[in-house]
PDB file as gemmi writes it, atoms N, CA and C in Angstrom:
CRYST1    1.000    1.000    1.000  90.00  90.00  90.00 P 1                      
ATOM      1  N   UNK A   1     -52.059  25.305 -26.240  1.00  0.00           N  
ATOM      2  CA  UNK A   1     -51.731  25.712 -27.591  1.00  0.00           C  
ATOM      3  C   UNK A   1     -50.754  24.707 -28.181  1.00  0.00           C  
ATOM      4  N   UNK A   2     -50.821  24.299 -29.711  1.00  0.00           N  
ATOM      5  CA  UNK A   2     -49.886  23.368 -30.250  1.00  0.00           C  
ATOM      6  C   UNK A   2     -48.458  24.864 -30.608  1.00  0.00           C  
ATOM      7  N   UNK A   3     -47.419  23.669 -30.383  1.00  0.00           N  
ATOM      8  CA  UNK A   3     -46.387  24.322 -31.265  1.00  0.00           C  
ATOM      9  C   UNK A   3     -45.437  23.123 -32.099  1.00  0.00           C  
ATOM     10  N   UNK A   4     -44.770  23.901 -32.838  1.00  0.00           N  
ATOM     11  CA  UNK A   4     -44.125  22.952 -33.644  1.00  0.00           C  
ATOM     12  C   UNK A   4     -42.255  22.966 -33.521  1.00  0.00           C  
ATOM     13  N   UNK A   5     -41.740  22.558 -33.314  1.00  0.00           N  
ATOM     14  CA  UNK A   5     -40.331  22.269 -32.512  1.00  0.00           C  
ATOM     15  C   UNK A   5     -39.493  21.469 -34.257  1.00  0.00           C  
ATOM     16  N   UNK A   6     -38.830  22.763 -34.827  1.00  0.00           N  
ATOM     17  CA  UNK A   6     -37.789  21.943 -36.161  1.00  0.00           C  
ATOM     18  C   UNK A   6     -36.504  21.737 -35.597  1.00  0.00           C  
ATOM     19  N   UNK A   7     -36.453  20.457 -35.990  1.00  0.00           N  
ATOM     20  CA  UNK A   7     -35.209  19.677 -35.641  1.00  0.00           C  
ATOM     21  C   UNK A   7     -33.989  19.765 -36.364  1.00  0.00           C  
ATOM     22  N   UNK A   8     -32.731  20.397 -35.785  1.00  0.00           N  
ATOM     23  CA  UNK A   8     -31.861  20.375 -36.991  1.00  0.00           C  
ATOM     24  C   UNK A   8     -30.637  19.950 -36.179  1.00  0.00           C  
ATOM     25  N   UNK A   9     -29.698  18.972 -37.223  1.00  0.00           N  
ATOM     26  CA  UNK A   9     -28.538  18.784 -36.678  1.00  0.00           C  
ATOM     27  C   UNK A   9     -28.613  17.520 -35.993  1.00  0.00           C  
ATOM     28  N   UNK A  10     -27.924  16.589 -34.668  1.00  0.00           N  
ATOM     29  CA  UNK A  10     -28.024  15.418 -34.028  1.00  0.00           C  
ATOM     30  C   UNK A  10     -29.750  15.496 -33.654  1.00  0.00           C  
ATOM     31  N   UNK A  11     -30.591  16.684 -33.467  1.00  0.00           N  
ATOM     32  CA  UNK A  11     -31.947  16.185 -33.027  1.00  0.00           C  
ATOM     33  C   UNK A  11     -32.765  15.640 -34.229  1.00  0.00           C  
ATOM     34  N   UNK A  12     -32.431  15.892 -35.473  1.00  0.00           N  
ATOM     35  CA  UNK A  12     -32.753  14.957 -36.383  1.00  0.00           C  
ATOM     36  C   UNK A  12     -33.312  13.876 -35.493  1.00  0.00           C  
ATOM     37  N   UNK A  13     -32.305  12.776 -35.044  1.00  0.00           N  
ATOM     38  CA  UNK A  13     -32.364  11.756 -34.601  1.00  0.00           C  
ATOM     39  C   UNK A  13     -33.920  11.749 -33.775  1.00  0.00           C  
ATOM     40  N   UNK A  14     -34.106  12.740 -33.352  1.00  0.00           N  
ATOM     41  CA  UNK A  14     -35.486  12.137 -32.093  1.00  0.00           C  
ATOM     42  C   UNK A  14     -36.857  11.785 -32.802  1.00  0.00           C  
ATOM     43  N   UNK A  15     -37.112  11.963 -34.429  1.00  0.00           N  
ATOM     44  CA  UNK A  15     -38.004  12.021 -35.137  1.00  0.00           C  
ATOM     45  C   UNK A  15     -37.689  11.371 -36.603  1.00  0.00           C  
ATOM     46  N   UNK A  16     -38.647  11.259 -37.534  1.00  0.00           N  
ATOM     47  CA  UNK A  16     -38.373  10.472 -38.858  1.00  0.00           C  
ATOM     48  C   UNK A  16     -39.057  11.977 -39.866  1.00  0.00           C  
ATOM     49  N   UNK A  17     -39.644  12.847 -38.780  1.00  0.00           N  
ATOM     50  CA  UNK A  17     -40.160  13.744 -39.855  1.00  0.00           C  
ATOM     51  C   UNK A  17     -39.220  14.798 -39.278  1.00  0.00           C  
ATOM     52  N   UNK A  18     -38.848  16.195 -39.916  1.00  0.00           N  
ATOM     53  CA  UNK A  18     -37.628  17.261 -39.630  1.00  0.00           C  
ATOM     54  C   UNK A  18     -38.545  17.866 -38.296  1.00  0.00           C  
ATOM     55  N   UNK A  19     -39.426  17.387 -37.458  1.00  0.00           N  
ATOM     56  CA  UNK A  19     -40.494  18.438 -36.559  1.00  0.00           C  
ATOM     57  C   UNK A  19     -40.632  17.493 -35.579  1.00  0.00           C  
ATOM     58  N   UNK A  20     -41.074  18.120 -34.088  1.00  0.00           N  
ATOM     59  CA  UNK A  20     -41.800  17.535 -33.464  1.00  0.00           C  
ATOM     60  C   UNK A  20     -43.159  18.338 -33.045  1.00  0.00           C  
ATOM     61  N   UNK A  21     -43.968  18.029 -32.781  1.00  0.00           N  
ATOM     62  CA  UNK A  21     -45.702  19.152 -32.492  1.00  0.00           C  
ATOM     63  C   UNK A  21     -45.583  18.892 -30.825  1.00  0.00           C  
ATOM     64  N   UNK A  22     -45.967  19.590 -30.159  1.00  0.00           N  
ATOM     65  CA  UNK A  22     -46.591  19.546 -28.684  1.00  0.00           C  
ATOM     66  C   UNK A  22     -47.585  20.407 -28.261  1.00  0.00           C  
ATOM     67  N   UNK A  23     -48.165  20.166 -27.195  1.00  0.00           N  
ATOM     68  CA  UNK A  23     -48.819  20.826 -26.506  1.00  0.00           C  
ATOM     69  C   UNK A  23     -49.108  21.420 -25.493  1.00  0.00           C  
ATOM     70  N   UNK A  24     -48.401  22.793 -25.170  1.00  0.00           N  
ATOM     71  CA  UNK A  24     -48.213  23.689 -24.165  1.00  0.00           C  
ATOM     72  C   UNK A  24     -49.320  24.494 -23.266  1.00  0.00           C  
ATOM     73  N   UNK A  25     -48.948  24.426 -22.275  1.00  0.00           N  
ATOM     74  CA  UNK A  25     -49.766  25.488 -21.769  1.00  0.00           C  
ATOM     75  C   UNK A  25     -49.709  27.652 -22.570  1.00  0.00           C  
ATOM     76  N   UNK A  26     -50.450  27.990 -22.095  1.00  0.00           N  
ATOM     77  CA  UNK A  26     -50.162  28.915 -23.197  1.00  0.00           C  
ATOM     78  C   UNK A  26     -48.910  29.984 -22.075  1.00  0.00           C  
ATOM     79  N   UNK A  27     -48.662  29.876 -21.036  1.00  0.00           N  
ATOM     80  CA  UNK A  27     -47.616  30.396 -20.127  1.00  0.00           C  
ATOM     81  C   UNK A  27     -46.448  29.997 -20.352  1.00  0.00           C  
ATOM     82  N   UNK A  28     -46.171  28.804 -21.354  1.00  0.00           N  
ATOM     83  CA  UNK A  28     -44.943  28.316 -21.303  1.00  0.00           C  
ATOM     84  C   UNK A  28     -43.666  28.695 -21.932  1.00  0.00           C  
ATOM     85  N   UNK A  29     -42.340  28.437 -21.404  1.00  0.00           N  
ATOM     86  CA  UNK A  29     -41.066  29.096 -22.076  1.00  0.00           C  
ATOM     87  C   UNK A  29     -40.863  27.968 -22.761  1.00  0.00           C  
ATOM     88  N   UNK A  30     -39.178  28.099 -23.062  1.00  0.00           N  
ATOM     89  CA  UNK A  30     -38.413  27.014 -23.506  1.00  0.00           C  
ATOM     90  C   UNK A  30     -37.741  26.493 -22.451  1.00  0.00           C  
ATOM     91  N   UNK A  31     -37.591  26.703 -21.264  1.00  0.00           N  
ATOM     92  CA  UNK A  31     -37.481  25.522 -20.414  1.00  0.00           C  
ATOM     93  C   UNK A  31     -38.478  24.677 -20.470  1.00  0.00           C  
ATOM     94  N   UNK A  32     -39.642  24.712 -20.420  1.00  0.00           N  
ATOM     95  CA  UNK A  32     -41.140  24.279 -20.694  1.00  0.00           C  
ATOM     96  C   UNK A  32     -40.694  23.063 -21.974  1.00  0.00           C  
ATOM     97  N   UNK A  33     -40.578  23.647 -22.542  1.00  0.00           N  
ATOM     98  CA  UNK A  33     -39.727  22.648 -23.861  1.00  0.00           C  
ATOM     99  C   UNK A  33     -38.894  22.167 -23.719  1.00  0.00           C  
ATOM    100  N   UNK A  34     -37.837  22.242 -23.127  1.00  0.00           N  
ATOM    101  CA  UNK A  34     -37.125  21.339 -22.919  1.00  0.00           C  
ATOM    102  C   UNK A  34     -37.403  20.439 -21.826  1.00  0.00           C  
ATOM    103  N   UNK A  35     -38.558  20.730 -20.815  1.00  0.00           N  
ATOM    104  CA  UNK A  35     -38.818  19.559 -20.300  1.00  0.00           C  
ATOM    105  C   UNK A  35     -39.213  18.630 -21.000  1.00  0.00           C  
ATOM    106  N   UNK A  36     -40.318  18.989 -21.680  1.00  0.00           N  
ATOM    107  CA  UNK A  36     -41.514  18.648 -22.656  1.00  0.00           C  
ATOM    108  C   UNK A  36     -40.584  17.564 -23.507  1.00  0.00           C  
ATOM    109  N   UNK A  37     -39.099  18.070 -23.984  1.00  0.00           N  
ATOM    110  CA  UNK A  37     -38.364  17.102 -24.845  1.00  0.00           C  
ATOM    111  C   UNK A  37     -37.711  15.750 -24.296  1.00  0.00           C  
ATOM    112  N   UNK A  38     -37.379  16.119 -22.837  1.00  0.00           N  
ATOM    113  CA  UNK A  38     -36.992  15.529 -22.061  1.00  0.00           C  
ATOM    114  C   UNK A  38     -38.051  14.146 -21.248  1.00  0.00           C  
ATOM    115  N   UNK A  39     -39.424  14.381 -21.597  1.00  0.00           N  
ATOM    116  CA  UNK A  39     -40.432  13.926 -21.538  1.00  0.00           C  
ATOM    117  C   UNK A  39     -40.739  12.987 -22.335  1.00  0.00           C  
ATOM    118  N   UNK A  40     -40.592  13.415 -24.084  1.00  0.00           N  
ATOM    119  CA  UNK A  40     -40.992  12.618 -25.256  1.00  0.00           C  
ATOM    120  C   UNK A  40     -39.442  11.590 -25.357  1.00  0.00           C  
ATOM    121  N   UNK A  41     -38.462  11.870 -24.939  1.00  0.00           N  
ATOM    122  CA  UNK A  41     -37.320  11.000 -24.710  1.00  0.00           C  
ATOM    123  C   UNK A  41     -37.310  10.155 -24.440  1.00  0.00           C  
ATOM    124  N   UNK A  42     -37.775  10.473 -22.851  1.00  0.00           N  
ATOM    125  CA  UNK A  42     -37.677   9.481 -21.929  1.00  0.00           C  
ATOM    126  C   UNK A  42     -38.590   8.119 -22.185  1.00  0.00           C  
ATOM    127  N   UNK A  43     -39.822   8.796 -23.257  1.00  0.00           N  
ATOM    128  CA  UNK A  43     -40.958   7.770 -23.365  1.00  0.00           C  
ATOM    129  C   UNK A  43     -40.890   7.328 -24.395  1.00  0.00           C  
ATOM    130  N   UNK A  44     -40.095   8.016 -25.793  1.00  0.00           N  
ATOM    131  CA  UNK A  44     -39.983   6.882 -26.731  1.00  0.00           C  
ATOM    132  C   UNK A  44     -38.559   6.282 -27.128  1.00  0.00           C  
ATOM    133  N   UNK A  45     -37.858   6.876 -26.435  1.00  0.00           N  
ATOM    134  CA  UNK A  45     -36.273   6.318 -26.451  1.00  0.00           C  
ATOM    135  C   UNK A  45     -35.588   5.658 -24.939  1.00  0.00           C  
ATOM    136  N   UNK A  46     -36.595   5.579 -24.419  1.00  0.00           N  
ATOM    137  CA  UNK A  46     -36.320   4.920 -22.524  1.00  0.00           C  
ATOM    138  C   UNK A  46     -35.029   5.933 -22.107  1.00  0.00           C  
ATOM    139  N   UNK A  47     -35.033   7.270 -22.116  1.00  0.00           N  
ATOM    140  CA  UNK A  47     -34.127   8.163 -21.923  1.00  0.00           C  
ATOM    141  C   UNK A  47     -33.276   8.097 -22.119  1.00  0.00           C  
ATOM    142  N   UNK A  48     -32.478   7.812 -23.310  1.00  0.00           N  
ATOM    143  CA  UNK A  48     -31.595   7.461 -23.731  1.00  0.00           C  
ATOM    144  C   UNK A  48     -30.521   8.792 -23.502  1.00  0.00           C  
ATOM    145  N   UNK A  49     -29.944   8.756 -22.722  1.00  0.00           N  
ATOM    146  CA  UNK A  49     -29.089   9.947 -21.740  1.00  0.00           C  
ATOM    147  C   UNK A  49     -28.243  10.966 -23.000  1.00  0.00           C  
ATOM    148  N   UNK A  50     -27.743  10.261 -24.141  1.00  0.00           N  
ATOM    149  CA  UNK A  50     -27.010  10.934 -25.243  1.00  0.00           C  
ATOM    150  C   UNK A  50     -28.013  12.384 -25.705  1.00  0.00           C  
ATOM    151  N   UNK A  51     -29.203  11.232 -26.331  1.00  0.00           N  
ATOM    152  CA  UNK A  51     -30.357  12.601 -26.660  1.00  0.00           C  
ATOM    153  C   UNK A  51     -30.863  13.761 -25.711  1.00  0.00           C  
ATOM    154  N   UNK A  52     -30.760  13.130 -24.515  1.00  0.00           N  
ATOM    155  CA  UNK A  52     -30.963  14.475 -23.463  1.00  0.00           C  
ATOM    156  C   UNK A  52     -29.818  15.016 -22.999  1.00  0.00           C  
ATOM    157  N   UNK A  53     -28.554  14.795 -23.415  1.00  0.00           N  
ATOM    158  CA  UNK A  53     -27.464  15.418 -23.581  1.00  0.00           C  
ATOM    159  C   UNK A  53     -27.866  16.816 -24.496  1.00  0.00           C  
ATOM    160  N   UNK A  54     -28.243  16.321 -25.667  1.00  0.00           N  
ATOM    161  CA  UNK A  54     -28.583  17.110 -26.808  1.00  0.00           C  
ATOM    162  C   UNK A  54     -29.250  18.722 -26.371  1.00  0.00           C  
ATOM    163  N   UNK A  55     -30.585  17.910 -25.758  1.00  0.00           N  
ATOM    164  CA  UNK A  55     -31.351  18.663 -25.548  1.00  0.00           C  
ATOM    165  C   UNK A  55     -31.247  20.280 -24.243  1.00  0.00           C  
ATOM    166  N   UNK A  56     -30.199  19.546 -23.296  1.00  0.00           N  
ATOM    167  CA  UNK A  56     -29.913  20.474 -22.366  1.00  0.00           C  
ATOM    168  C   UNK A  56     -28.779  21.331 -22.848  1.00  0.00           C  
ATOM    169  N   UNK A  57     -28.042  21.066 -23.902  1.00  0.00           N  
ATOM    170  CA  UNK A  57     -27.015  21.482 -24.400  1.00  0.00           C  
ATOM    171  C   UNK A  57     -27.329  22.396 -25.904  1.00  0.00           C  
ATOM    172  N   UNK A  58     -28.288  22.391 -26.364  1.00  0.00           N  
ATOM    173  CA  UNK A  58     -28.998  22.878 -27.659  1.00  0.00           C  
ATOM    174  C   UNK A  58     -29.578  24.593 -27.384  1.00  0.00           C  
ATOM    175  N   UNK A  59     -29.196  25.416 -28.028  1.00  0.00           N  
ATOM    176  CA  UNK A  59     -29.882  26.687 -28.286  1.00  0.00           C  
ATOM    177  C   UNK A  59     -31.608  26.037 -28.876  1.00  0.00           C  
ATOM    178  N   UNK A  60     -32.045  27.698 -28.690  1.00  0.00           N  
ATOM    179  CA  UNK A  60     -33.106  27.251 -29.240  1.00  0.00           C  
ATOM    180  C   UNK A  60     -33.590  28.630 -30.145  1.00  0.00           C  
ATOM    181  N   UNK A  61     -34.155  28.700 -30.956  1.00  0.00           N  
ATOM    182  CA  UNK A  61     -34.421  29.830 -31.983  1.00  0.00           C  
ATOM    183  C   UNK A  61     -35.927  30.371 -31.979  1.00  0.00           C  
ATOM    184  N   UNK A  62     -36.215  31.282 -32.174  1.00  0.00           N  
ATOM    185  CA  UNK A  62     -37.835  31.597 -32.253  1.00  0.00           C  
ATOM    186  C   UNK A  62     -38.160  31.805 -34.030  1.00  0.00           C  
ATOM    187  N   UNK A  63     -39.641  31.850 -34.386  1.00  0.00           N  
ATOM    188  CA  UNK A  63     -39.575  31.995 -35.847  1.00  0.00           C  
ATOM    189  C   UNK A  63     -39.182  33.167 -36.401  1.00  0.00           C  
ATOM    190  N   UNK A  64     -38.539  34.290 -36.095  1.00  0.00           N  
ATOM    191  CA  UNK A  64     -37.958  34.814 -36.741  1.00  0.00           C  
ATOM    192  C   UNK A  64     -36.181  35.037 -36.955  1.00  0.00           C  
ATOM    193  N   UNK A  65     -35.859  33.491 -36.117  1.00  0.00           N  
ATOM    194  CA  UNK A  65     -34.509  33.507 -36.186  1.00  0.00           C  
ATOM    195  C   UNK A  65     -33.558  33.620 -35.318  1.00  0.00           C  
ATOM    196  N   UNK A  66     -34.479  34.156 -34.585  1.00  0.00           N  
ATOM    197  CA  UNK A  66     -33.631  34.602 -33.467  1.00  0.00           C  
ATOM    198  C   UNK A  66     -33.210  33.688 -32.154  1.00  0.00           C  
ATOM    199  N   UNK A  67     -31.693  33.993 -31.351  1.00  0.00           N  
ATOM    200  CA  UNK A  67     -31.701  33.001 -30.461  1.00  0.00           C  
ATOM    201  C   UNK A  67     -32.526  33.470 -29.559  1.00  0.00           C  
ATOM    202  N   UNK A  68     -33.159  32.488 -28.303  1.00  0.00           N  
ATOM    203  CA  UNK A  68     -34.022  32.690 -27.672  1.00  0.00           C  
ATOM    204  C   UNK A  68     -33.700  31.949 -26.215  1.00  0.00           C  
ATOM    205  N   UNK A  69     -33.350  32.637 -24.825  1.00  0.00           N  
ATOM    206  CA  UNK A  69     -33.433  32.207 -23.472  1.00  0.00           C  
ATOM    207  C   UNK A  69     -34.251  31.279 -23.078  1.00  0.00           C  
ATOM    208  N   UNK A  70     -34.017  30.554 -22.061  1.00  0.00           N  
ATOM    209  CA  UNK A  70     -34.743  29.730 -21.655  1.00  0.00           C  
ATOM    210  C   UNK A  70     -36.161  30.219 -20.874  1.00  0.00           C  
ATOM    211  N   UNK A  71     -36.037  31.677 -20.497  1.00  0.00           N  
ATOM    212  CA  UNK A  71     -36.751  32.169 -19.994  1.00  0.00           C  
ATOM    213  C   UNK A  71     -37.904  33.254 -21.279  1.00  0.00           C  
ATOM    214  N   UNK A  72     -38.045  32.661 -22.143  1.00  0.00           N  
ATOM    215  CA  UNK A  72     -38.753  33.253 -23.705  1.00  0.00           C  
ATOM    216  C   UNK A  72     -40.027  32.811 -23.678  1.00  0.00           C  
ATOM    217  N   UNK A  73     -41.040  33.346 -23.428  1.00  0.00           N  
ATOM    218  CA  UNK A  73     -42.428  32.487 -23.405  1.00  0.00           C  
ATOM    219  C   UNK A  73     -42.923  32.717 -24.803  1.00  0.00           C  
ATOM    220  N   UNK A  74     -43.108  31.439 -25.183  1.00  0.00           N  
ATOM    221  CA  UNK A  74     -43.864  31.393 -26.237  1.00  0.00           C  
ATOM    222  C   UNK A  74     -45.185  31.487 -26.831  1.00  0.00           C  
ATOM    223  N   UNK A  75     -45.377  32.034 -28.137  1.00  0.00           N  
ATOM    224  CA  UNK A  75     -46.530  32.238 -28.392  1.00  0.00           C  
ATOM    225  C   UNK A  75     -47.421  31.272 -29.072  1.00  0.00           C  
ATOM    226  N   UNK A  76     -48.843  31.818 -29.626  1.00  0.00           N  
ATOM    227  CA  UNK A  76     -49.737  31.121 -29.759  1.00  0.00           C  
ATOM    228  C   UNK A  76     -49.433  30.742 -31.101  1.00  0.00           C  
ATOM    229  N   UNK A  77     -49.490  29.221 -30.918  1.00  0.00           N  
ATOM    230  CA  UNK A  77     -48.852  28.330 -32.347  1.00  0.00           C  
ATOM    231  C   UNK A  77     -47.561  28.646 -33.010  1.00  0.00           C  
ATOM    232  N   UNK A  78     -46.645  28.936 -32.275  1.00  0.00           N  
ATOM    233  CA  UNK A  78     -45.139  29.377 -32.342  1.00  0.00           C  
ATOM    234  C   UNK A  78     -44.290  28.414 -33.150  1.00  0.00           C  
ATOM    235  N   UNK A  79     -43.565  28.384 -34.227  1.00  0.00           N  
ATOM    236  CA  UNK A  79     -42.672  27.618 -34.727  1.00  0.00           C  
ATOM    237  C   UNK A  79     -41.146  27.694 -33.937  1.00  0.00           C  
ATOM    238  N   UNK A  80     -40.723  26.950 -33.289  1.00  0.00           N  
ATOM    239  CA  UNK A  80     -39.691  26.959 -32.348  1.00  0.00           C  
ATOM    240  C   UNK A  80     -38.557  25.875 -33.207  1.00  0.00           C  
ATOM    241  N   UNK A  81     -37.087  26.405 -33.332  1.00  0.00           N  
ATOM    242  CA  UNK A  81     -36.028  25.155 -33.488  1.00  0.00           C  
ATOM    243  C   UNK A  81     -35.320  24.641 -32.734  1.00  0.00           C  
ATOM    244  N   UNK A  82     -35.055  23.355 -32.464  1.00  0.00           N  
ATOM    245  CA  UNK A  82     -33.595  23.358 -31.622  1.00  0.00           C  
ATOM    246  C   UNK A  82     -32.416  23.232 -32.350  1.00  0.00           C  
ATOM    247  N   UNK A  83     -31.380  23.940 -32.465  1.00  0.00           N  
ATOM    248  CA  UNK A  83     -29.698  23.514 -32.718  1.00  0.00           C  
ATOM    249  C   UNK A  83     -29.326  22.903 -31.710  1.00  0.00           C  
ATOM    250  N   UNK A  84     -28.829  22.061 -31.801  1.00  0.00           N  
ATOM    251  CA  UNK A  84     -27.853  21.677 -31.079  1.00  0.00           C  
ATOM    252  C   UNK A  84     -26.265  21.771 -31.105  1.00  0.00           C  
ATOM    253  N   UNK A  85     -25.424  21.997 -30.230  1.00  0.00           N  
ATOM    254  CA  UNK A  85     -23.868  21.981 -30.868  1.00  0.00           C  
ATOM    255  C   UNK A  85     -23.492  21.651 -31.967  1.00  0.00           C  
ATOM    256  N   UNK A  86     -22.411  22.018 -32.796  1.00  0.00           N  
ATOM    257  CA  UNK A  86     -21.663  21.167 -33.770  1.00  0.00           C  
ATOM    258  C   UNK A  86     -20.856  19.810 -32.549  1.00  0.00           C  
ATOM    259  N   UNK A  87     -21.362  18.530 -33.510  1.00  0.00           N  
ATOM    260  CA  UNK A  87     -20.685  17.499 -32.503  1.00  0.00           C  
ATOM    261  C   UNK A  87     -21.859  17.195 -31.595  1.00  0.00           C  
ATOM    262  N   UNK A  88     -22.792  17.545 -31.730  1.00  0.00           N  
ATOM    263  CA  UNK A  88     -23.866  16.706 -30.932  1.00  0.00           C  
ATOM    264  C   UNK A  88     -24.391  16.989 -29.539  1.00  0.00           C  
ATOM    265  N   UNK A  89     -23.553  17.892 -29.022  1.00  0.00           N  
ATOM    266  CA  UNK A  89     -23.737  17.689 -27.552  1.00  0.00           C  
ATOM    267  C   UNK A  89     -22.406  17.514 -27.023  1.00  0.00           C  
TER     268      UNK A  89                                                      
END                                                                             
């Protein structure tokens, strides 16, 4: 299943558009995603350790707002955000 991941705050930085899209298994949480981010990092920023600072350190929200565990499986075509800290990480 695609989902769509809005970027707000220092994850700005990992993209030129406010989103990133992926493609999950349909079992997957937001640890799942944060591998998944930890993945697109590593391969278009040569893991640039700051941004995966971000990412292990970032809440994450479901589309209705809400904060959401790492253990939250997501649904089919799910709009997901990351915050990250004030200060980046």
């Amino acid at each position: 299943m695609k989902i769509k991941i809005e970027l707000y705050g220092a994850s700005r930085d990992f993209s030129n558009k406010s989103y990133l899209d992926f493609k999950v298994d349909r079992s997957s949480t937001i640890k799942d995603i944060r591998n998944k981010l930890i993945e697109y990092l590593d391969k278009r920023f040569n893991g640039n350790e700051s941004y995966k600072k971000i990412v292990y350190s970032s809440a994450f929200c479901s589309g209705d707002d809400s904060i959401v565990s790492d253990n939250y499986k997501i649904t089919n075509n799910e709009k997901i955000a990351i915050i990250p800290p004030i200060g980046g990480g």
